[in-house]
N, C-alpha and C positions, 0 to 999 in steps of 0.2 A: 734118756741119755742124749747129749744134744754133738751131733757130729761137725767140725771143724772144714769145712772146704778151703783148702792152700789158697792164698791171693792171685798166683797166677793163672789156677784153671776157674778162680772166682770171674776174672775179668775176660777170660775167652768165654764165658758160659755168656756175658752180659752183652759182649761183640756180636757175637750169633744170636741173641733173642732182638738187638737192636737193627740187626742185617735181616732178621725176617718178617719186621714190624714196618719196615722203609716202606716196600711195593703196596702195603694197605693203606699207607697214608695218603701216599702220589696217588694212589685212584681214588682216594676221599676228597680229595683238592685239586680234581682236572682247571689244567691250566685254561684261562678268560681268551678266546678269541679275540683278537686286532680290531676296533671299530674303523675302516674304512674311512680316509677323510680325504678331499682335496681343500686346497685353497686358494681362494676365488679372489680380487680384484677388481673395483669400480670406480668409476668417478663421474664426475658431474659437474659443469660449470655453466655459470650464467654471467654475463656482461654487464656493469651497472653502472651508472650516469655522476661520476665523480660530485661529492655536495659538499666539501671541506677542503679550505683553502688554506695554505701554512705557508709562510715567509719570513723570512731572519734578513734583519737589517744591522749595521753597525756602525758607528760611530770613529772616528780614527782621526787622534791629534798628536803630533810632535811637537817638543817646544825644551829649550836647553830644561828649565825647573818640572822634576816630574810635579811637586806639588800646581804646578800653572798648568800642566798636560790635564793632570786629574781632574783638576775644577772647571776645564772645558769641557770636556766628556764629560761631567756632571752635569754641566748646564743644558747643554745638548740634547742629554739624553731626557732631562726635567722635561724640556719645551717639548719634546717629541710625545709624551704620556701626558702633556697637557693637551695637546692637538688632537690626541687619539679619545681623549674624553668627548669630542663631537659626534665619534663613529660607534653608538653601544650596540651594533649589532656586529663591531669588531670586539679582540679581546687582546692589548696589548700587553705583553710584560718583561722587564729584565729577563737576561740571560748570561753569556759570560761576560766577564772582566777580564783584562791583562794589561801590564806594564811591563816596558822591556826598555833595556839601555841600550843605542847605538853607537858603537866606536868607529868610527873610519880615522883612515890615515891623514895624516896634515887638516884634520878640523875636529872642531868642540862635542866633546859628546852630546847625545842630547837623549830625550825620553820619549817613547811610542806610548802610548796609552789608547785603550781599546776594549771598547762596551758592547754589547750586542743588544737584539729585543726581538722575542718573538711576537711574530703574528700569525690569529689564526681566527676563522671567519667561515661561516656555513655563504653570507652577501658578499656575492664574489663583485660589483658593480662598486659598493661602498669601501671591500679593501681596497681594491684597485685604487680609486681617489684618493684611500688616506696612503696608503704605499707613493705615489706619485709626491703628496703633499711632503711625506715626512723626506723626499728625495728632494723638491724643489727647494722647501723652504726651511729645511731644519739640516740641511745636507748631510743626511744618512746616505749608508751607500746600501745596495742589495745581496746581499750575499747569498741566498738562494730561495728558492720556492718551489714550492711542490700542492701536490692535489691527493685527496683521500675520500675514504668513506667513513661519514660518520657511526656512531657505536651503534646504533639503531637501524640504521639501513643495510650494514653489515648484516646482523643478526636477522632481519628479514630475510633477506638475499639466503644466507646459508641456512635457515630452517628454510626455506622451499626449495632450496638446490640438494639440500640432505633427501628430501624422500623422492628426489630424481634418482638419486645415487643408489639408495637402499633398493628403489625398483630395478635398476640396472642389474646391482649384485645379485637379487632374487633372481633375475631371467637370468644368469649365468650362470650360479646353479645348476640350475634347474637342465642347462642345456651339456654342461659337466657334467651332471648324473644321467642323463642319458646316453652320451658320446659312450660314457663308461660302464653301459650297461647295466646300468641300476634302478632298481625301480620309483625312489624315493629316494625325497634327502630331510633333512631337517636343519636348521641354523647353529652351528658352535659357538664359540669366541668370536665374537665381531669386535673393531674399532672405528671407529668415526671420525675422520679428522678431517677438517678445514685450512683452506689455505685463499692465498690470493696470489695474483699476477705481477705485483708490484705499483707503483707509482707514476706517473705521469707528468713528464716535466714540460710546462709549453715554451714556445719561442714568444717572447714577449715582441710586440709591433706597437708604433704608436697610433695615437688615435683624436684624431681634434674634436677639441669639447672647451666650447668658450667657456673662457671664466677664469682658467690656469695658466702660468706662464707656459709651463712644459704639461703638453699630455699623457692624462694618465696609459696609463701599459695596459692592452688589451688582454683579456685572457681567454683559454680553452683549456676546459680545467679536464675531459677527456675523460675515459674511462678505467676502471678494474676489473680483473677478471676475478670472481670468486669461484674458487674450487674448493668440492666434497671428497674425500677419497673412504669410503670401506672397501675394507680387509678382514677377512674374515674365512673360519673353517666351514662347509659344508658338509656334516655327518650323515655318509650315502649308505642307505638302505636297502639291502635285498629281494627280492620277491617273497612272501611267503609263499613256501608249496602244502597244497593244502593235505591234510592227511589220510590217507587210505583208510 
């Protein structure tokens, strides 16, 4: 004979077998202990002897016909990449363009045209001369210049300035897990990153050097500072107590 239990005392019978079932699971599944961590900070820098020269020159004609503006900027800038073919341990090339119309009051409009050219040179001796030349005798003007580090001395510098850093961050550590009374640590999540100081712009002096009408610009091409920075967690460790 098969006995019918009512839906309501069905679902209290299943509240209380699932209310006495709870406290045996929670002790089946003690909850994981906190791993302890701090997190550490380091850096490291080294000073390196600027080997990359960069300079932007520019061209600059007004004249009532822009087609007359443009085709002297043209020419301008031809004779100036014909010049720079003497210097191959320079590397000259185009950069921007502009034309622009001037209105003023009581006279003729006219047209600005405006080419630019980068330079860039590990022979700071040989830009300088062609930098000078394309001022004396192609009458570019200087628009600015600057000093860097090439891809390779970069990359030197920052892999031997990297395991200054990494050494730093281990002794910090290490002096973290002890402050905090710990007996040990181990390394987490680290990151690595690389930076530098910036650029270095010099005061350009002249310099007499027969041969030129106008002397070329002296340079001090100065230095960068490359920096490492890790960050990183330190996972600190207990003492084992040994067992009785």
């Amino acid at each position: 004979m098969t006995t019918r239990i009512p839906m309501p005392y069905a679902v209290a019978v299943a509240l209380l077998l699932a209310a006495g079932a709870a406290p045996g699971v929670a002790c089946a599944q003690p909850a994981v202990p906190t791993q302890p961590i701090v997190t550490v900070s380091a850096s490291a820098t080294v000073t390196v002897s600027n080997d990359r020269l960069q300079a932007w020159l520019r061209a600059e004609v007004e004249n009532p016909s822009p087609a007359a503006a443009a085709s002297q900027v043209n020419a301008i800038i031809a004779k100036a990449l014909a010049n720079a073919r003497s210097f191959p341990a320079v590397k000259l090339a185009t950069a921007g363009y502009s034309t622009q119309q001037i209105s003023e009051k009581g006279k003729p409009s006219r047209w600005h045209v405006t080419q630019a050219v980068s330079l860039d040179s590990a022979d700071f001796t040989a830009a300088a001369i062609l930098i000078t030349k394309l001022q004396d005798e192609d009458g570019l003007l200087l628009s600015g210049m600057g000093f860097s580090l090439s891809d390779k001395t970069r990359r030197d510098a920052e892999d031997g300035v990297t395991r200054q850093a990494i050494r730093s961050w281990q002794s910090r550590a290490e002096q973290a897990a002890q402050a905090l009374g710990f007996a040990s640590w181990r390394p987490g999540h680290l990151t690595v990153q690389a930076g530098d100081g910036g650029r270095v712009y010099p005061t350009m002096r002249a310099q007499a050097t027969p041969g030129l009408a106008q002397a070329p610009i002296a340079l001090e091409a100065g230095t960068t500072d490359v920096t490492v920075t890790v960050n990183g967690e330190a996972l600190l460790e207990p003492a084992i107590t040994p067992a009785r």
